[in-house]
N, C-alpha and C positions, 0 to 999 in steps of 0.2 A: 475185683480181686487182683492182686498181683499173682499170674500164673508164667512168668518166666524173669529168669536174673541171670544176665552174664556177668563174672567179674573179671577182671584181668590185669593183673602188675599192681593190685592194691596191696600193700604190707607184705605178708607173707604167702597172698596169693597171690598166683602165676597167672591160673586159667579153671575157673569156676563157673560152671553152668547150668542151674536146675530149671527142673520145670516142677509146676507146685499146683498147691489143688484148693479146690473150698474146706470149710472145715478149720477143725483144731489140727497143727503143725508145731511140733517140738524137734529145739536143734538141741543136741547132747555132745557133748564129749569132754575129755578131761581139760581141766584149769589151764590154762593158756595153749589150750588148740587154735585157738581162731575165731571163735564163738561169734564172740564183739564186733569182728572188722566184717562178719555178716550185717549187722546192726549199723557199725558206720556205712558198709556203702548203701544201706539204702536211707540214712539219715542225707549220705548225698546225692540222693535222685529226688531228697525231699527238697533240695534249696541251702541244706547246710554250707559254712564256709568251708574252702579247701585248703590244704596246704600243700605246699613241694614232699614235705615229712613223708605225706602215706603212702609216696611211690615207692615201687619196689628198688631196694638197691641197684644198680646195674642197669634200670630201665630210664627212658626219659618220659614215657606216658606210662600213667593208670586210666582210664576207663570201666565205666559202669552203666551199664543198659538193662530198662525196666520194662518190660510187656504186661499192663493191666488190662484187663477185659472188664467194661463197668456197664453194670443196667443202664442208671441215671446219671449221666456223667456232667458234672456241677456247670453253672455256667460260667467259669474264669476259664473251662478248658473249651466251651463250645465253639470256638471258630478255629481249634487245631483238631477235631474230628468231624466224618461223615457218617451218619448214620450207621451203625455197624459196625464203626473200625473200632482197632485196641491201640491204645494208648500207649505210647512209646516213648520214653524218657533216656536220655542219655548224657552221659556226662565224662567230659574228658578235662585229666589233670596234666599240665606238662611244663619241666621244666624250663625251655625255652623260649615256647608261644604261649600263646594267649589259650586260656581256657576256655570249655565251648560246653554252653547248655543246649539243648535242643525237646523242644515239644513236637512229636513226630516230624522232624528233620525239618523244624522252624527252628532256628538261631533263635535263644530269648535272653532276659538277662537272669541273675539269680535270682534277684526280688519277686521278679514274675514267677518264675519258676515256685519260688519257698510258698506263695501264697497260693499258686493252684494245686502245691499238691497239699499243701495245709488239707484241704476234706477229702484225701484221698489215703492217707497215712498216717495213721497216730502211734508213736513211737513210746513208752511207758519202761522208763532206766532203773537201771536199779537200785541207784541212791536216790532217784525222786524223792520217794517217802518223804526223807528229812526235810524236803520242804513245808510237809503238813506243820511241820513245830513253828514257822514263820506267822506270826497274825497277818502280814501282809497277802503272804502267798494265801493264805485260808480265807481271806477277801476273796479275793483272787477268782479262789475257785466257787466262790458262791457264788460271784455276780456270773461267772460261768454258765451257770447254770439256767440262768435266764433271757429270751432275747428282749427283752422291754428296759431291761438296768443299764445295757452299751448307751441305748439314747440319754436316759435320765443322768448317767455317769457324765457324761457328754456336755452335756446343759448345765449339770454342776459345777463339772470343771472349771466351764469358761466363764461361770459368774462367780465362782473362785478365783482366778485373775482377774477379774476387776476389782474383787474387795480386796487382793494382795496391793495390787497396784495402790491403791487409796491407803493404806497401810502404809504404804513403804514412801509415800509423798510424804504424810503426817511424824514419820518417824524422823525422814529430812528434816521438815519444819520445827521439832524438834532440837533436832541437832544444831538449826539454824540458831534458835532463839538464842543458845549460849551467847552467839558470839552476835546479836543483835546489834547491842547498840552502838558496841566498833564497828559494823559494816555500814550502818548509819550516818556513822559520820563521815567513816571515809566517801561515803560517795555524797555526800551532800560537801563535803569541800571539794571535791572533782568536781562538780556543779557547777560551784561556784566561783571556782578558778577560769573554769573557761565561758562560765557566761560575765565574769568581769571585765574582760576584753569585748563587749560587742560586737564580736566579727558577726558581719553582714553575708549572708550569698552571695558568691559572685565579688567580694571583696579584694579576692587576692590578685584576681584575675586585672579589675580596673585600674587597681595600683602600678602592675607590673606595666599596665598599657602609657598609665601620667609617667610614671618612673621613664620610660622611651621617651614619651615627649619632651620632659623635662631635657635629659640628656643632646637632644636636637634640637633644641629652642631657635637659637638664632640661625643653625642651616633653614629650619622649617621656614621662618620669617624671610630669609630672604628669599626659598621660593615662591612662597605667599605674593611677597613684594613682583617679582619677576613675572608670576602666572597672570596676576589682576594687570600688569604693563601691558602684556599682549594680550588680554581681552578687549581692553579699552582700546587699543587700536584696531583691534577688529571692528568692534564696535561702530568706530570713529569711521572706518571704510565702511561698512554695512550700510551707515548712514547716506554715505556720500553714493553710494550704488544705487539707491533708493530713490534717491533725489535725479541720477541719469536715466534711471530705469523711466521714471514718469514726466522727463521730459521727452524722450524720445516719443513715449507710448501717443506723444501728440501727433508724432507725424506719421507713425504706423501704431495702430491699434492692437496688432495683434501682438506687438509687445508688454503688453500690459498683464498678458497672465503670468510674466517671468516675475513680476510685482508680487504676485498672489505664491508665486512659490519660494519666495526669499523671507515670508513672512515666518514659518516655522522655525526659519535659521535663526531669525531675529531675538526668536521664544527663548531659543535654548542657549543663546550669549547670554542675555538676560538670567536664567536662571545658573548660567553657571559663575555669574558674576556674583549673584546673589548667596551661592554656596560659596563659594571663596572667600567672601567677604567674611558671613560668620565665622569661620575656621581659620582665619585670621583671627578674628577677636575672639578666640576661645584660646587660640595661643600667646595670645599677647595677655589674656587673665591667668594662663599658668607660670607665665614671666614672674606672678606676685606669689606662688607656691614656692615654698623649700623642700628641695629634694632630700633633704636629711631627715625631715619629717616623715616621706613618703619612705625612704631607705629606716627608718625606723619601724614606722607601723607592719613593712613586710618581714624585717627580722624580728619583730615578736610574733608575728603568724608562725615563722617558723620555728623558732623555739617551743612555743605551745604545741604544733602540731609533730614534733621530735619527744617532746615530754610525753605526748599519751600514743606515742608508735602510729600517726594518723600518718597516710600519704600526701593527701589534701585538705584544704579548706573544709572541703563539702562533708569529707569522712569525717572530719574532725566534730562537724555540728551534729553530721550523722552519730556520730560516738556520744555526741551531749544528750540526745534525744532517748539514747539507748539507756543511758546513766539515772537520767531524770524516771524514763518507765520504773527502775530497778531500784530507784529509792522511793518509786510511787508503794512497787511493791512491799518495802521491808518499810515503810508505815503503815501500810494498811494489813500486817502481816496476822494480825489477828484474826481481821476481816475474812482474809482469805484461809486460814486456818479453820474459821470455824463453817465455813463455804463447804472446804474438802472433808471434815468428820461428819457435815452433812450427806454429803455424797456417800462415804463409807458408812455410815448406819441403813443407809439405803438400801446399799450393794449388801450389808450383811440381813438383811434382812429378807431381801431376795435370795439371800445363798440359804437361809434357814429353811424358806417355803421350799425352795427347792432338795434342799438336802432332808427336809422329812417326806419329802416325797417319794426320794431316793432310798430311806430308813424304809418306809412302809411295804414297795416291793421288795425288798431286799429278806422283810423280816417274811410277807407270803412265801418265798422262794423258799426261806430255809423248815416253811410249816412244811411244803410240800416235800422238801428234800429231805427232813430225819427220818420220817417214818420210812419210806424207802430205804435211804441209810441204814434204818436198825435192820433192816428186814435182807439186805445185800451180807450185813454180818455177820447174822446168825447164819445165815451158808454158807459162810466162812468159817464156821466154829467158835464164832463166839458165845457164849453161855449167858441167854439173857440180857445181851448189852443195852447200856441205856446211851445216848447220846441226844447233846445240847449244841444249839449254836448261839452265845451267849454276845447279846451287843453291848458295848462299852462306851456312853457316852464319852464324848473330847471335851477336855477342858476347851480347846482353840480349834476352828476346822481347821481339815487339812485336805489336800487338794483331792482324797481319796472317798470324803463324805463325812459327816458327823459323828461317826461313831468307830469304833476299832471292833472285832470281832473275832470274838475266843472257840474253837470247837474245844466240847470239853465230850469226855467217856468215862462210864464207869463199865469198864469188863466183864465183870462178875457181878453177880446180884449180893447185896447187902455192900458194896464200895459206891463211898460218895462219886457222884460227877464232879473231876476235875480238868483242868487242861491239859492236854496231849503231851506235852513237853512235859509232864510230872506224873504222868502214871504211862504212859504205851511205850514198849520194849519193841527194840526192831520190828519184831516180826510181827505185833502187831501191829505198829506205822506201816508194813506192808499189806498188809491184809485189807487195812481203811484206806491207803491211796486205792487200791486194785477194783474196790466198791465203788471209793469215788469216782475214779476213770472209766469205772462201765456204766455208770448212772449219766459222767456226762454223754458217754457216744451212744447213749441208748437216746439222750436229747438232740445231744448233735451227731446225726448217724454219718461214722466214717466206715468205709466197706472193710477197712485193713487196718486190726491192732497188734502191734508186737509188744509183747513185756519181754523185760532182759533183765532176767535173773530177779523176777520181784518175790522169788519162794526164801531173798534171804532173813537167816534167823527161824525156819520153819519146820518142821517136820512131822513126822508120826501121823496121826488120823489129822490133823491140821490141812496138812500137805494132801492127804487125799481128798478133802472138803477143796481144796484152791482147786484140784484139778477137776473136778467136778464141776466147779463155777465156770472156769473159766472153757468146760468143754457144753455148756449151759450157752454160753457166749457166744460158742462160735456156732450157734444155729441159725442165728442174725449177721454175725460177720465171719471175716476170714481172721483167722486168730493164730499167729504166730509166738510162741513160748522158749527161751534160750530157758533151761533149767540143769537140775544137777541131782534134782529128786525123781526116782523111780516110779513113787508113788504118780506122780503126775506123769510125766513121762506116757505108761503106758495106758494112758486114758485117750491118746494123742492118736486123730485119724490117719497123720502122715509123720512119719518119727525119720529124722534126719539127724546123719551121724557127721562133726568134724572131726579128723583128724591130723594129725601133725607126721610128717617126717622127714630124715634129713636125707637128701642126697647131692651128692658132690658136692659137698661140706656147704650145702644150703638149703633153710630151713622152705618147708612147704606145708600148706594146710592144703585139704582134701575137703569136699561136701558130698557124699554120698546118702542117697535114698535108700533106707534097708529094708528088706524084705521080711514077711512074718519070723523066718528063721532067726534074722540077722538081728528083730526087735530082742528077741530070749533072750539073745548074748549080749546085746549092750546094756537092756535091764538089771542081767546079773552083771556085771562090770560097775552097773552105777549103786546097786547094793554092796557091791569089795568082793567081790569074784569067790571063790567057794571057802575060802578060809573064812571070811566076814559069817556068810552063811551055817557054816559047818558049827562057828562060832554061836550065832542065835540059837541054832537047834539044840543045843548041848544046853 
């Protein structure tokens, strides 16, 4: 339970401090006391976003600290308590620095924070209602109700994007077909343009290399000439050294292994005479090329490879390669066309198994939930009610399941059951959110619920049925009630009064705890003080 709340520099509070108890709690006072900015700060120790707006004029921080004391305390909060401790939430807004969450005096972010107190505060507004009229929200809250539909919702979903996906390829290919048999051609003449030129791998590269040699012909010839002149002299000495070496070796022996080491020298005259030679006559056969040929073939490389934005050779063939796949594909595009509706009757057919799967708890959930339902209203003062939770086949899924989902009520007995949005007046949309929110937290127990102002459009014995319920409620939880009806009001284990005054030409709200005495007096104040009274008795 939340048993303590300081507030400080939020809106038109200064410095607010209660301590609060189990039970049923009602906060009163007149139409723009302050009621609300109760509600928001602890919407912000729930994770809500903040703004610069809800500081006080004049101040640079707001801050809000929360002390819960919890039986079973969930486990998203169990590594920021010890055994025993109370839960400590705080939160500072400021215009200069950084804002600061804190899970007992852990720095956390606000995600962390909205999701652990997510099971420790349920907050119930007071224009909620209107979202019962939404078929989505009325999803919503049925799958709410159950924890087995978050999986199977889950598992629909995502074989809903796949059959989307497959969908939305085929509605391409569609698109594609228009313009088929021009893209057809264009790329089968791109095709064919560039594989009419033969370029070779590696083509442009060998050209550029003859294109050199070309240009150096006869410098290269006459080194050729020059390099084979001093080989053959070498050579021509090598011999003659050969010839000394083994005549000497007659008259000393041990000359003879100089013999055996001049042999490798010999090797390698030999072979480079042998490579000189060729490279010569490889130069002397490009003497019979025309370089205007070779300067021809490379400016059409170029040209071609500036027509399709290629930087080289290679990208260029690389680009043909890419062409040829892309015309493989837009002929065989039927092929593949009826590849991917194959795959999508798949995918839809798996979305069906799984989406009645999803229908059938869906539909247990709501056996168990009207009877409840009808039986939460008539405590409410309803007379009789019938209610239905009515499913609506889809023409097309949608990523929500198979089917749409109407609650419908008939009020009275002898009126048909129809949808919510055509037969329930405010206050009844409040009265069936206020059933439905204690049906969910009686499934999903949160220790602390606040309604704010959900008694609008209500009154007379109505209003004393709601306080009744909702003091029914707080036997299980801590139950906080913003109201403006008496009748309720004084059902209320701890009645807390705001109020408003101005000093030194600024506005202030007040939270005080009243005493038996002090409940008489604001009871009759919220009845219209003796005149209102004086008024009914007459």
């Amino acid at each position: 339970m939340l048993s303590h709340l300081r507030i400080q520099n939020l809106a038109i509070i200064t410095d607010c401090e209660l301590n609060l108890g189990l039970g049923f709690s009602v906060l009163t006072g007149e139409t723009g006391a302050g009621k609300s900015i109760i509600v928001d700060a602890i919407s912000l120790l729930m994770g809500q976003p903040s703004s610069e707006d809800w500081i006080q004029s004049g101040q640079e921080w707001a801050s809000i600290e929360g002390t819960f004391i919890l039986e079973n305390p969930p486990e998203s909060l169990a590594s920021y308590l010890e055994p025993g401790d109370p839960l400590i939430i705080f939160r500072k807004i400021s215009r200069k620095k950084d804002n600061i969450c804190r899970i007992n005096n852990q720095t956390v972010t606000l995600k962390t924070l909205k999701s652990a107190m997510a099971e420790i505060i349920n907050i119930i507004g007071q224009h909620e209602h209107m979202h019962l009229l939404s078929p989505d929200k009325q999803l919503q809250w049925l799958d709410a109700m159950s924890s087995k539909i978050p999986t199977l919702k889950a598992q629909y979903t995502d074989q809903f994007q796949v059959w989307k996906a497959h969908q939305k390829t085929l509605s391409e290919l569609q698109t594609q077909h228009h313009d088929l048999a021009q893209r057809k051609e264009f790329l089968a003449f791109q095709c064919q343009d560039i594989a009419s030129h033969d370029f070779k791998p590696g083509e442009e590269d060998h050209l550029n290399d003859i294109r050199k040699a070309l240009q150096n012909h006869h410098k290269i010839s006459q080194l050729h000439s020059t390099a084979l002149s001093h080989l053959d002299t070498l050579q021509a000495e090598e011999g003659q050294l050969s010839k000394a070496l083994l005549a000497l070796s007659a008259f000393d022996p041990q000359l003879a292994t100089l013999i055996d080491k001049l042999a490798p020298f010999s090797d390698s005259l030999n072979e480079m005479h042998h490579q000189l030679s060729l490279a010569a006559q490889n130069n002397q056969q490009l003497d019979a090329q025309n370089i205007d040929d070779v300067e021809a073939r490379l400016d059409t490389i170029f040209k071609v490879k500036t027509k399709y934005h290629q930087p080289s050779l290679e990208a260029l063939l690389d680009h043909y390669n890419t062409l040829q796949i892309q015309l493989d594909q837009v002929e065989n595009n039927d092929d593949y066309r009826a590849k991917v509706e194959a795959q999508r009757d798949t995918a839809r057919a798996t979305l069906n198994t799984l989406g009645n799967t999803l229908r059938s708890e869906r539909q247990a959930t709501a056996k168990t939930l009207i009877p409840t339902l009808v039986q939460a209203l008539t405590e409410l003062h309803f007379t009789q009610p019938q209610f239905d939770i009515v499913f609506i086949p889809l023409e097309t899924p949608q990523d929500t399941g198979l089917d749409a989902v109407s609650f419908t009520l008939s009020p009275n007995p002898g009126e048909p059951l129809k949808p919510l949005a055509k037969i329930a007046s405010g206050g009844e949309l409040s009265r069936i959110m206020l059933a439905i929110k204690t049906i969910f937290s009686m499934s999903n127990p949160v220790p602390t619920l606040i309604f704010d102002e959900i008694d609008t459009g209500i009154g007379g014995l109505t209003a004393n049925k709601i306080g009744n319920f909702l003091h029914r409620i707080a036997e299980q939880n801590q139950v906080f009630c913003i109201t403006h009806l008496p009748q309720i009001a004084r059902l209320a284990d701890h009645h807390y009064q705001v109020t408003k005054t101005v000093q030194d030409k600024r506005t202030h709200t007040q939270v005080q705890s009243l005493s038996p005495t002090e409940i008489k007096a604001e009871l009759h104040r919220m009845v219209g003080g003796e005149i209102v009274l004086s008024q009914i008795r007459a």
